[in-house]
C-alpha positions, 0 to 999 in steps of 0.5 A: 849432449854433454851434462853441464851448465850449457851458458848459451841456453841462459840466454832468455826470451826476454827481449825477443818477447818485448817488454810493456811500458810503466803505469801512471802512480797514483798513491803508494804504501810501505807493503808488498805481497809474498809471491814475489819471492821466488827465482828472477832473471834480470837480461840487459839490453846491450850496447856497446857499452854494456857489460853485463848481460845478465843476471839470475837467481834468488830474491826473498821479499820481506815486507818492504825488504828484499835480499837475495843471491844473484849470478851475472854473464858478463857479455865479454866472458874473459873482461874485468867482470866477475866470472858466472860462479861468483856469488853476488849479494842483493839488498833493496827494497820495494814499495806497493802503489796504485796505479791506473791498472792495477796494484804495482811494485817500485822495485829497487835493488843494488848489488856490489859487483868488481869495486862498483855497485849494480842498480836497478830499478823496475815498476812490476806489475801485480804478477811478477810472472812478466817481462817487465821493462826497467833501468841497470846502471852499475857504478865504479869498478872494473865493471861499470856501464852507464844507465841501460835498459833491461827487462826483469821477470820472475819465473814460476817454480819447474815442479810438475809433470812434463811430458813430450816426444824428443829425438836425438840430432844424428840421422836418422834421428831416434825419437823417444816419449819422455816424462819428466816429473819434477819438484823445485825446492821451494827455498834456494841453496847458499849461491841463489840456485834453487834444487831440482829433484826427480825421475825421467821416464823414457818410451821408445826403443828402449824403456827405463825410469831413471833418477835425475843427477843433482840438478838446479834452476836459475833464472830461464836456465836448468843445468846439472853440474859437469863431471862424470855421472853414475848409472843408471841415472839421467840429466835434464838440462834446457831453458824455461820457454814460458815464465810460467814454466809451463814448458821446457826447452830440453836436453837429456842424457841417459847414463844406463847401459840397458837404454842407450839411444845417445842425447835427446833434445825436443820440448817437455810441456806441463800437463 
């Protein structure tokens, strides 16, 4: 497969998985915690009306403050919203509270987006690392669409080792161990991405250890920016299957003339 941005692997889980209801408040204060600062992704539950379907990237929480760069897929990619590469400013806030089961956050975040303003709004449990049902209205402009359901969820940094068979989809198919060993950077670029770093290791019909091409993470999707690629090098591209990123939905091409056995496809899980 092509490198690139593959836009329907951005499509998450979310709403297959399903999403908890809200818990009874009982007190509130002016903290937060630090973990959830991190890589988040917002799927809106489209109707007719909807515009947006998504948004990823980069929230930083600052005591009671949050601001952060945000991506949205429009659900019409040729209406009036912007387009996927557009950067988006984030600015809300959060509050810590009580609740019945445990610590939560009131979470309230807006984003200008074509003339309009995004709202949304979300009770998120004490771990971040889970679908969260909440509300996305966005107000004014070429963009706007009335109160919607969404699910919100932080996704755990990709660094670690991961390893697994994959095959190619031709027939018959060539299968091959990879091992993938992986460091997201910890803070994000200037457009909310988050680095990815590495080295793919391939067993198989050919053997090779190769330097991954400058890639990035963004709410469930990994991607690595189109254009020709040097060689020897390799690409992993896919989906975050877990928000605790413990596997991989993955895509690979290898770009080295002593290790040609075409794109593979399978699952990389954490070890």
């Amino acid at each position: 497969m092509h490198p690139g941005i593959r836009i329907t692997l951005l499509i998450p889980l979310a709403i297959l998985l399903g999403c908890g209801s809200s818990s009874q408040l009982v007190a509130t204060s002016s903290s937060t915690t630090t973990n959830l600062t991190g890589n988040w992704e917002i799927t809106s539950h489209l109707d007719s009306s909807g515009t947006i379907a998504d948004f990823t990237g980069a929230l930083q929480f600052n005591g009671s403050t949050v601001t952060g760069t945000f991506r949205a897929l429009a659900s019409n990619l040729t209406g009036n919203c912007p387009s996927f590469t557009t950067d988006l400013a984030v600015t809300g806030s959060v509050t810590t509270a009580n609740s019945l089961s445990g610590t939560v956050n009131n979470l309230t975040l807006t984003i200008p987006i074509s003339g309009g303003t995004a709202t949304i709004t979300a009770i998120l449990p004490q771990n971040p690392q889970t679908f969260t049902p909440g509300s996305l209205q966005i107000v004014g402009g070429t963009c706007s669409m009335p109160a919607t359901a969404m699910t919100i969820v932080q996704f755990a940094p990709v660094t670690g080792t991961y390893s697994g068979t994959l095959a190619t989809s031709g027939t018959p198919a060539i299968s091959a161990t990879v091992t993938a060993a992986l460091v997201q950077a910890t803070t994000p670029n200037a457009d909310g991405l988050f680095p990815l770093t590495g080295t793919l290791t391939i067993q198989g019909p050919c053997s090779a250890t190769l330097p991954l091409l400058p890639e990035t993470v963004s709410g469930i999707g990994i991607s690595s920016p189109s254009g020709s690629s040097t060689s020897p090098a390799s690409d992993l591209t896919g989906e975050l299957m877990t928000p605790a990123a413990t596997s991989i939905q993955a895509f690979t091409d290898i770009y080295d003339t002593n290790c040609s056995i075409g794109a593979l496809q399978g699952t990389l899980t954490r070890q």
